[in-house]
C-alpha positions, 0 to 999 in steps of 0.5 A: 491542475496543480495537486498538492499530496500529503501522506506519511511516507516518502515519495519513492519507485519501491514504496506503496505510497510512490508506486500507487500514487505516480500509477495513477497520477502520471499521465494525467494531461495537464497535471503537475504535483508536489509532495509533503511528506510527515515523516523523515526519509528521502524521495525518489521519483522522476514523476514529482518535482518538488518535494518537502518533508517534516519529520519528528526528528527535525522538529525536536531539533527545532525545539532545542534550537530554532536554529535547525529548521523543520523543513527539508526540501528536494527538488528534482532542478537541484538533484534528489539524491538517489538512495539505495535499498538499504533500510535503517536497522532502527526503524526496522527493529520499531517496525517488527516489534511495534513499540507503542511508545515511539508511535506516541512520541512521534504524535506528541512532538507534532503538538507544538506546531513549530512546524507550522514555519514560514518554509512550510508556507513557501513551498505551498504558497510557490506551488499554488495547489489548486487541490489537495489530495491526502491519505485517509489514515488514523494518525494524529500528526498526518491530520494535523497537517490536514486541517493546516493545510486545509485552513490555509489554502481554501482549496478543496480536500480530496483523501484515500482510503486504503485501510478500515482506520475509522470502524469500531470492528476491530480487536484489541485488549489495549486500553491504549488501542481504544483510546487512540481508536476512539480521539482519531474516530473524531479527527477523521469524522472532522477530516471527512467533514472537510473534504471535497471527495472521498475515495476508497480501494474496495468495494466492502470499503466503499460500502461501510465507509459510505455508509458511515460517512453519510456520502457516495464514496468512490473506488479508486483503483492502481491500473495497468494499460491492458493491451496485449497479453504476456504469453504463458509459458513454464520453462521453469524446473522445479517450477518458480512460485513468487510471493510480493509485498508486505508480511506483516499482520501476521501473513508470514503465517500463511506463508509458513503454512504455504511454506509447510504444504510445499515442503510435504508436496516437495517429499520425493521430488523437488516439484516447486520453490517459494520466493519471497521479496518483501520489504517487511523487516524479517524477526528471528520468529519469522525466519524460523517459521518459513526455514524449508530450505530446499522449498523456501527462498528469503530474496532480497529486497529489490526494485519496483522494475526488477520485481515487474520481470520476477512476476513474468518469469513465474509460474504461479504468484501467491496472494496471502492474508493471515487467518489470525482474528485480530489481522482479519479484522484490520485488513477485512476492508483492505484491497491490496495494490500488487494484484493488479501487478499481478494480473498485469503480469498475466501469471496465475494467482494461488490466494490464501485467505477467508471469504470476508476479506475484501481482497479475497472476496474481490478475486472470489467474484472476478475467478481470478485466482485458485483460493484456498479459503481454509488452512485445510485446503492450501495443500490439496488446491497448491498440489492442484496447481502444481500438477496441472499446466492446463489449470495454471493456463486457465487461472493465467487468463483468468487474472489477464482477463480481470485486469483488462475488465478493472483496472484499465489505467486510462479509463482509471485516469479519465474518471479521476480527472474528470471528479478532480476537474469538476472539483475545481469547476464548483469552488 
């Protein structure tokens, strides 16, 4: 079974995209998968062999002069050069401060469609996908490439969902927002129309979405193979509080507000340190708000390996969603991919975040985690935690037990396999 995936990112150990997908792909029997990427950057995967990517850059130089071409391609028989984690300070600068005008740019470079080249065809011709599996995401230049790709090979469509891109509940004063919400509302309807299979990462997504779409949605979770709990033991004074992935949509606050209940519960004592390792570029506002010097440490951005040993090696991990409106509402569907490294990693879970929150509602009904569901709560339930090994050993267990009951890697791939391959069969 040949899968072609599209998404907007590249392919890479230490991103979202590379991390979930070679975790629910590679292992599979019988599979073998190339990659498009919508965007610049390079690969780094042992898992997928070919690998080609069109970025906006490389389509303006195509316009100026043909001579440039739109496509890169990476090959694993050729060598992908390996990349260090040092990120463009550019694309950081775009990334903190969210200029409407890039994003629109970017849209607007993909309406000529000179990327729509013989490169293009080869690749996807000498990879004879028998199916093609794609992020559901509200962004017009990844669609575009959809219904391309969807056109020219005749095969079957399958997306993702991680995120409530299509909904209407969401918060904004931006005419800009509403109009942009409202055109991809229709080119994702069409995108659903089109496709085969649709899965989504909650339970509150599958819901709405099902309902929205008018068809069964499927959860698709990331999984480990549960076999053999990691023992529990805390030789760490002060004790090691890690936080992992992205702070962004204003979480940075509730890890300021974390930040801030550690620095009163470290007043006569150093009892606990927070660590953070995030790849969200920091602003001088974020810095400021989570600046507790002797409670708070801003780590290094590191790899996908290194990070699985730093969760084993901590005493409680942090899960944090923002209390803002507006980020309530855009993350209110959102399941995120790393508690299930932190389930794997059999450490207890210190969550902050409202009930209606998928992912907090998700850890609520598995008891997978201490929650504070109000800013009022976070000091007095850390405090908890903090004093009491027999707690940390019983939500430690708690967080095994949910991942060994959920997110079984094998059974997670037999049923993916099975809908891909009944997918094929109807064609």
């Amino acid at each position: 079974m040949r899968v072609l995936v599209v998404s907007c990112s590249p392919w890479k150990k230490n991103n979202n995209i590379g991390n979930t997908y070679t975790n629910i792909f590679q292992g599979i029997d019988n599979i073998e998968v190339a990659h498009i990427c919508c965007g610049g950057g390079s690969p780094d995967s042992d898992f997928v062999k070919y690998h080609l990517h069109i970025s906006e850059k490389k389509i303006l130089k195509n316009l100026i002069n043909p001579k440039h071409k739109c496509c890169q391609l990476f090959s694993s028989e050729t060598g992908i050069k390996q990349v260090s984690l040092n990120r463009n300070k550019i694309y950081d600068f775009i990334r903190t401060h969210r200029f409407w005008l890039f994003f629109f740019l970017r849209d607007f470079a993909w309406i000529f469609k000179n990327w729509i080249c013989d490169d293009l065809k080869k690749f996807v011709d000498d990879f004879k996908p028998d199916l093609i599996f794609a992020q559901f995401l509200d962004r017009s230049y990844l669609n575009q490439m959809l219904f391309f790709l969807k056109d020219y090979t005749k095969v079957p469509l399958v997306v993702y969902g991680w995120d409530d891109v299509y909904t209407l509940k969401q918060f904004s004063l931006s005419p800009i927002f509403w109009i942009n919400r409202i055109t991809q509302r229709k080119k994702l309807r069409k995108i659903s129309q089109l496709s085969s299979l649709m899965y989504v990462i909650s339970e509150k997504q599958k819901e709405e979405y099902s309902k929205a779409f008018g068809r069964n949605c499927k959860i698709l979770y990331k999984g480990f193979d549960f076999k053999e709990e990691p023992k529990y033991e805390s030789n760490n004074l002060p004790l090691k509080l890690v936080f992992s992935g992205n702070i962004g949509t204003k979480r940075y606050k509730t890890l300021a507000l974390i930040a801030s209940a550690l620095h009163e519960i470290n007043k006569d004592k150093i009892r606990a340190v927070l660590y953070i390792y995030t790849s969200t570029p920091y602003s001088n506002k974020m810095k400021a708000m989570l600046n507790y010097p002797k409670s708070v440490r801003r780590m290094n951005f590191v790899s996908s390996e290194e990070l699985a040993i730093i969760l084993q090696e901590a005493d409680i991990l942090i899960h944090a969603e923002s209390f803002d409106f507006k980020e309530k509402l855009k993350v209110r569907l959102s399941f995120s991919t790393k508690l299930v490294d932190y389930f794997y990693s059999g450490r207890c879970i210190f969550a902050v975040g409202s009930r209606n929150l998928a992912s907090i509602d998700y850890l609520s009904k598995n008891q997978a985690a201490v929650i504070a569901y109000k800013k009022s709560e976070i000091e007095r339930k850390l405090n908890l935690l903090i004093n009491s090994s027999s707690l940390r050993n019983k939500y430690a267990l708690r967080a095994w037990q949910c991942g060994q009951k959920n997110h079984q890697i094998k059974m997670i791939q037999n049923t993916l396999q099975n809908d891909l391959m009944n997918l094929l069969h109807e064609k």
